[in-house]
C-alpha positions as CSV (number, residue, x, y, z in Angstrom):
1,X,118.4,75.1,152.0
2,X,122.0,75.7,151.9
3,X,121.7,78.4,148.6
4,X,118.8,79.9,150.6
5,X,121.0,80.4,153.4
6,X,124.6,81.6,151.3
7,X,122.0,83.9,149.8
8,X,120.5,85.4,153.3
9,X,123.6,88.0,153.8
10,X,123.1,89.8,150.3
11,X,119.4,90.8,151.2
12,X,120.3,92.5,154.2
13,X,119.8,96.4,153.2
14,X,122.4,98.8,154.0
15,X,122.0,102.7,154.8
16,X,118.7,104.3,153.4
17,X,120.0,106.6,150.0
18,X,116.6,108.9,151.0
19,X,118.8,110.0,154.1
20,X,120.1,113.2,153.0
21,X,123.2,112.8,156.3
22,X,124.5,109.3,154.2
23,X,124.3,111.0,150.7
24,X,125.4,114.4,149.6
25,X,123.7,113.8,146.2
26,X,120.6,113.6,147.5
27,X,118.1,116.2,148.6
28,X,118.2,117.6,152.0
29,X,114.4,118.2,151.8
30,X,112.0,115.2,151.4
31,X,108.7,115.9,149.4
32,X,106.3,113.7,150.9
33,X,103.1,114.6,148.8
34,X,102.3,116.7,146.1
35,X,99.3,117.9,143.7
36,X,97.7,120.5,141.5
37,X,94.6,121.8,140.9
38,X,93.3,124.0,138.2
39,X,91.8,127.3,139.9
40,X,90.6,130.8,139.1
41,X,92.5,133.9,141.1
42,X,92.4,137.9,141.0
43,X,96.1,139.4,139.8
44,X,97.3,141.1,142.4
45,X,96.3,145.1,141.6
46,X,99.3,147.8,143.2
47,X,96.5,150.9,142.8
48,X,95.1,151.8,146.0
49,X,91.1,151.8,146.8
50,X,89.8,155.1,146.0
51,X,87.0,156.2,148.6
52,X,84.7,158.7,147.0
53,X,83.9,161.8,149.5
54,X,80.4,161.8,150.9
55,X,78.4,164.4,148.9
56,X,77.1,167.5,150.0
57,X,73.9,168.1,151.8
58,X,71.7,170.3,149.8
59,X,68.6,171.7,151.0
60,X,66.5,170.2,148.4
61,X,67.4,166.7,150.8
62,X,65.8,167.7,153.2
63,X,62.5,168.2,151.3
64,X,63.4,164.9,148.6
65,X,63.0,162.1,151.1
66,X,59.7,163.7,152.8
67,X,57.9,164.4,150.1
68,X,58.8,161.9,147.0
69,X,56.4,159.3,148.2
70,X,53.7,161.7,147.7
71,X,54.1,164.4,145.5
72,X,57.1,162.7,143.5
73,X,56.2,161.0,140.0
74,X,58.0,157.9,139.1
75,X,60.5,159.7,137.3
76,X,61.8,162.6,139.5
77,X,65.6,162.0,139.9
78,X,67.5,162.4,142.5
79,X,68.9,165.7,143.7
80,X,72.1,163.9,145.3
81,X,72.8,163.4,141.5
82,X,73.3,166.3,140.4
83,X,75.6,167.9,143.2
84,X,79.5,168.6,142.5
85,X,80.4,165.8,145.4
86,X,78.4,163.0,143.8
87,X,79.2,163.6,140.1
88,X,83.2,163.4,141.3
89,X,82.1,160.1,143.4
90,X,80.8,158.3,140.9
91,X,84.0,159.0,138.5
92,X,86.2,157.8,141.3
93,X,83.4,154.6,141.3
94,X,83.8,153.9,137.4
95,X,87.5,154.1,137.4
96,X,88.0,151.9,140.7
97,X,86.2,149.3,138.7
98,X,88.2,149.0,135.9
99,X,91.6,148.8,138.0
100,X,89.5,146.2,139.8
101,X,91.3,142.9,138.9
102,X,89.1,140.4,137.4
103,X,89.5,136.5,138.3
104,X,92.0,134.6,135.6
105,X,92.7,130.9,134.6
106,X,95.6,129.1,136.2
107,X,96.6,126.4,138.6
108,X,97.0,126.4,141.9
109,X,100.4,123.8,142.4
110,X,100.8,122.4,146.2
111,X,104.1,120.6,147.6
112,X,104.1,119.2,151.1
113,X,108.5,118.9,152.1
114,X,110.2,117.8,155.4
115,X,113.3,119.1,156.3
116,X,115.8,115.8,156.5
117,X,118.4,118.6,157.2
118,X,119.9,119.6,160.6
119,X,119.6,123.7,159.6
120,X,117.4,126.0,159.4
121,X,116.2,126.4,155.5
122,X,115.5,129.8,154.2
123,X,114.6,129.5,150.4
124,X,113.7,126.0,147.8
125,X,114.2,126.1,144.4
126,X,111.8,123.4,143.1
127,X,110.2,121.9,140.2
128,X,106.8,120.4,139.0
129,X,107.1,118.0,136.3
130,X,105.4,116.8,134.0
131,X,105.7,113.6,131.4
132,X,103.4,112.8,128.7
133,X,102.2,109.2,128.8
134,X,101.8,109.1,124.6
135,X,105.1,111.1,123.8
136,X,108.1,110.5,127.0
137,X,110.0,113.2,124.8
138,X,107.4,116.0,125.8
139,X,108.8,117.0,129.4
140,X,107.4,120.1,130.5
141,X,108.9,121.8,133.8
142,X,107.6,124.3,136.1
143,X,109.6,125.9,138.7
144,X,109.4,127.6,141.6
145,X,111.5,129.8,144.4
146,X,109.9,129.4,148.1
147,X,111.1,131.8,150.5
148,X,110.0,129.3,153.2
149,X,111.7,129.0,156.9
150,X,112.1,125.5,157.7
151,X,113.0,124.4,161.0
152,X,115.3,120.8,161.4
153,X,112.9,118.3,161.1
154,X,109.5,119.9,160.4
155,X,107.9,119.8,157.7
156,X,105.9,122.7,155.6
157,X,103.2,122.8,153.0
158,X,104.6,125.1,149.8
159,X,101.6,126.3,147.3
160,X,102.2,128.7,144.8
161,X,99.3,129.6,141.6
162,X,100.5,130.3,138.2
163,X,99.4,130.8,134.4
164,X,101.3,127.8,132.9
165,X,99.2,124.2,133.4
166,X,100.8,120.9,132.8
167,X,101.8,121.7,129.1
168,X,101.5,123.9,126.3
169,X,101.6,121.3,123.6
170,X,100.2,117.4,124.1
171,X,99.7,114.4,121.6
172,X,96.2,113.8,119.9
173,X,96.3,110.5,122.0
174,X,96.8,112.1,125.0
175,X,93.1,113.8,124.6
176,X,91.6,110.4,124.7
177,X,92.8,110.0,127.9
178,X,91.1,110.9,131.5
179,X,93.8,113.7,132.8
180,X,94.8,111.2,135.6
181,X,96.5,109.3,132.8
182,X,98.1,111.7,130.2
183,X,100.7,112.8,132.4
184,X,103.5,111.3,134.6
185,X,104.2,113.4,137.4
186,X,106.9,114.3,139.8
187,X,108.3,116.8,141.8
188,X,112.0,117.5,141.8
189,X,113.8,120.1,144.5
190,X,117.0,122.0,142.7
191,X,118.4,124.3,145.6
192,X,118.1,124.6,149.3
193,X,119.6,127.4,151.0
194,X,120.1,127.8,154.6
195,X,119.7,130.9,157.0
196,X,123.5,130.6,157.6
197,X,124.3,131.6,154.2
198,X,125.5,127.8,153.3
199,X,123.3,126.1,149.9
200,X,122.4,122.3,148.4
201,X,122.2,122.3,144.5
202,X,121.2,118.9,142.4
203,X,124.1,118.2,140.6
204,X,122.8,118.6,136.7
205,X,120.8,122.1,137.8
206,X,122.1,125.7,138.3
207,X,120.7,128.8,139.6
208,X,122.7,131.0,137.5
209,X,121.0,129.8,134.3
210,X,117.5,131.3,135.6
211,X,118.0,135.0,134.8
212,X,114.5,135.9,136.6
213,X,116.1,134.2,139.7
214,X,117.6,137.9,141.2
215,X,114.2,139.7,140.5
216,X,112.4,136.9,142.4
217,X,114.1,136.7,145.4
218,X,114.0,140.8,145.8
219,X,109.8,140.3,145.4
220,X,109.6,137.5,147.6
221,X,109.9,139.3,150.1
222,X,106.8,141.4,149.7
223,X,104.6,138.8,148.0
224,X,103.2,135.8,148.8
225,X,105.4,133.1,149.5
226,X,106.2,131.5,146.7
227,X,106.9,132.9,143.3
228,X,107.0,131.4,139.6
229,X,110.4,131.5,137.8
């Protein structure tokens, strides 16, 4: 009873190290959940929708319509077809098609964060990780920039879809395995920075290595919320 009791005093925990106020090291946003999904999206496509002008009204429309169910053979064609006005629409209709962009392969990655700060955030720098279960050595690393305002407190759900899936290259033993179990996964954030112009940064990670990151931030602000880096 005595040891129990001399021992009593060292298992009373001290200050949380998730509580980014106690710890500069750690992150000032929490991730509470996170996931990915493969999924099929359109590129977006810059070229504007072409609308075709409406074709001219001949005379031989007038007559077409009324009398092609009972004069009309089965292979009359069309006057419409043959007019200046349709020929130009259906030009405009074969090229809008082929800008059309077509559905591709990717995966959709979702982060849910909390800010643990007391400012208001204004972009994330984060990271989806992955570690294979039959070779630790393969890590593979996907990051993001989120131009995401964050209130104090409140939390925010950060999805962003992308080309690369969990990694390029795995071990034969890995293919064995259900995809629940060839991968250890984690998320990692590497920057916060704050609407008043202050910034957190994990200590062995640095913005200035990512040479995309200028381009990114400028496109941000047009596209969707978050962007691959």
């Amino acid at each position: 009873m005595r040891i129990l009791l001399l021992l009593l005093p060292f298992l009373v925990p001290g200050p949380s190290s998730q509580d980014p106020s106690t710890n500069p090291d750690t992150a000032p946003v929490i991730v509470t959940s996170f996931k990915w999904a493969r999924d099929r999206k359109p590129i977006e496509n810059a070229v504007s929708v072409v609308v075709p002008p409406a074709p001219a009204v001949t005379a031989a429309d007038k007559n077409f319509e009324r009398q092609k169910r009972v004069n009309a053979s089965a292979g009359d064609r069309d006057p419409n077809a043959d007019t200046v006005d349709s020929r130009s629409a259906e030009l405009d209709r074969i090229v809008q098609e082929s800008r059309e962009a077509q559905p591709v392969e990717g995966v959709t990655y979702t982060v849910k964060v909390q800010n643990g700060s007391g400012k208001l955030i204004q972009n994330i720098f984060w990271e989806y990780q992955f570690k294979e279960t039959a070779n630790p050595a393969n890590l593979t690393r996907r990051q993001f920039l989120c131009s995401a305002r964050i209130n104090p407190d409140k939390g925010k759900d950060l999805q962003v879809f992308s080309l690369s899936g969990p990694s390029d290259v795995v071990n034969v033993k890995s293919l064995t395995k259900a995809r629940a179990d060839q991968f250890q996964e984690g998320v990692m954030i590497n920057r916060v920075e704050y609407a008043d112009g202050s910034s957190w940064q994990r200590k062995d990670w640095n913005v200035n290595d990512l040479k995309l990151v200028p381009k990114a931030r400028s496109e941000t602000r047009n596209l969707p919320m978050c962007r691959s880096l």
